[in-house]
C-alpha positions as CSV (number, residue, x, y, z in Angstrom):
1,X,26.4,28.7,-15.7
2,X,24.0,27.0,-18.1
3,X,21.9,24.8,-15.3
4,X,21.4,28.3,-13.6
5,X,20.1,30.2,-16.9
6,X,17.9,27.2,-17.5
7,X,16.7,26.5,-13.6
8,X,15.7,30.3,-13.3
9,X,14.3,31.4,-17.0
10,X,10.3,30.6,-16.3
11,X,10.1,30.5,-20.5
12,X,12.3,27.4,-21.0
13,X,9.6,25.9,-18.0
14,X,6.8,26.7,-20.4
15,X,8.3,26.0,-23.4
16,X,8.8,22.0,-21.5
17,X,4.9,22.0,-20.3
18,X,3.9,22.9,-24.0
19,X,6.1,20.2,-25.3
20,X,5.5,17.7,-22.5
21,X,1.5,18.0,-23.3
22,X,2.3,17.8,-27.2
23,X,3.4,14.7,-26.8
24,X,1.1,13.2,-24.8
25,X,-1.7,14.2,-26.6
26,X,-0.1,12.7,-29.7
27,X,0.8,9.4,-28.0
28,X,-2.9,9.1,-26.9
29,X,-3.9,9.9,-30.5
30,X,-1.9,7.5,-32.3
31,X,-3.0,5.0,-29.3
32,X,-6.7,5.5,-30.0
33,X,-6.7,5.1,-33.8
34,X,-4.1,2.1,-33.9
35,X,-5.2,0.2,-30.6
36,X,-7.9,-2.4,-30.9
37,X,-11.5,-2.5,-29.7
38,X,-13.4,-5.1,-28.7
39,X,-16.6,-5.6,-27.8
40,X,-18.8,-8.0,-26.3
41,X,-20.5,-9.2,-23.2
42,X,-17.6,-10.4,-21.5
43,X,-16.7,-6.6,-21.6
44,X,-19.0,-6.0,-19.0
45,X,-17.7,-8.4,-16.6
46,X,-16.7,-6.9,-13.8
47,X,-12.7,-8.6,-13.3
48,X,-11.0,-8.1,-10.2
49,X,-8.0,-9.5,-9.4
50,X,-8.1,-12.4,-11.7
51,X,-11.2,-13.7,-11.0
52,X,-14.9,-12.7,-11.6
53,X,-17.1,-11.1,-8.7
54,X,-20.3,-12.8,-8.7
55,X,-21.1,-12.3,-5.2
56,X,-21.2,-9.2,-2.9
57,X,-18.8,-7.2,-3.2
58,X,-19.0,-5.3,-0.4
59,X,-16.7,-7.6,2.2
60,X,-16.1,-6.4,6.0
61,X,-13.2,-5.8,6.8
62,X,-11.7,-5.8,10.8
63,X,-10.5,-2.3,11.2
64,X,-7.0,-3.8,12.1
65,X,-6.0,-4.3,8.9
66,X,-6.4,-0.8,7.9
67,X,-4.4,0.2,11.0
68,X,-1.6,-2.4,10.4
69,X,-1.4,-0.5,6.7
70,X,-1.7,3.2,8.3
71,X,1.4,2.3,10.5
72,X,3.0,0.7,8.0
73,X,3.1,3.5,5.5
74,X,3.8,6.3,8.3
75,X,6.8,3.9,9.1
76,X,7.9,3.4,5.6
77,X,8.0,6.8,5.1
78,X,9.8,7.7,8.4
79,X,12.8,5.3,6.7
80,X,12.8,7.2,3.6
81,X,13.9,10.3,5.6
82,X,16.3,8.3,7.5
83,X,17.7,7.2,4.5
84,X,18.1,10.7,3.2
85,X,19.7,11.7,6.5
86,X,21.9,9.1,6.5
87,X,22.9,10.2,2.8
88,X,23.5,13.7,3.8
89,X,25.5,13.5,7.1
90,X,28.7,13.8,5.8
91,X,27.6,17.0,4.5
92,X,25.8,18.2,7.3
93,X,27.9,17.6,10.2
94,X,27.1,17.8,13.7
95,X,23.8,19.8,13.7
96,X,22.2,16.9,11.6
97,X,23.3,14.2,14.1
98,X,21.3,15.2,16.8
99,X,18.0,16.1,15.1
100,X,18.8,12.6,12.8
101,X,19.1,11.5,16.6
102,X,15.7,13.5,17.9
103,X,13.7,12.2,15.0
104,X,14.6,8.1,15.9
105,X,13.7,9.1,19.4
106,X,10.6,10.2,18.3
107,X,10.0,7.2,15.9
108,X,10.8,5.3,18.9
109,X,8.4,7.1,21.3
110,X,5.4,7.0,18.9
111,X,6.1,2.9,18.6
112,X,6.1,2.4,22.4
113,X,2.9,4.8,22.4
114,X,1.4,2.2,20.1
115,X,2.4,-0.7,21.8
116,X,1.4,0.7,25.3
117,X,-1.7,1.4,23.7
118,X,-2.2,-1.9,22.2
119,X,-2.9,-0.9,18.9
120,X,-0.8,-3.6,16.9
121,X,-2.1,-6.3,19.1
122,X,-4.6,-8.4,16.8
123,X,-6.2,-10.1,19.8
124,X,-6.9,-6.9,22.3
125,X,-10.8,-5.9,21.5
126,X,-11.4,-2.5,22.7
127,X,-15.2,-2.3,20.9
């Protein structure tokens, strides 16, 4: 009965975003007057990845890594929701079996798409 009063009442929502920002202003505060500052010109180094950038920065790149990393990430997050569904179909029954089963057919389908298509083959130059 409690978590309903607090889920629905929008003033106990406001009264967290006040207290939230409070505190994070104070934090940042207290962070600003107590951190240290330094200064010097090894401040305006640019530092990437543990080493120092003297050259161009501006490095082509082949396009198939950036595809590798799209399918990657669409993939990743496909198993997140089949982790979820897997979570829940004890809960869900039936119905929930056959879309879990529709959307791994469709994972499926879109991988042979992209193998028919040869986009995760590194030596296939379509350009």
């Amino acid at each position: 009965m409690l978590i309903n009063k607090l889920t629905y009442n929008f003033q106990y929502f406001v009264i967290f975003q006040i207290f939230a920002i409070t505190i994070s202003c104070i934090v940042i505060l207290i962070s600003s007057f107590l951190g240290g500052h330094s200064y010097g010109l090894d401040k305006q180094i640019p530092f990437e990845s543990g080493a120092y950038s003297y050259n161009i920065s501006q490095i082509k790149i082949h396009i198939n890594f950036y595809l590798i990393a799209i399918f990657f990430i669409i993939f990743d997050i496909e198993t997140l929701y089949l982790y979820l569904w897997s979570v829940t179909l004890r809960i869900l029954k039936l119905e929930s079996l056959f879309e879990g089963i529709l959307f791994i057919f469709t994972i499926l389908v879109t991988l042979f798409y992209l193998f028919k298509m040869k986009a995760l083959n590194w030596k296939f130059k379509n350009i």
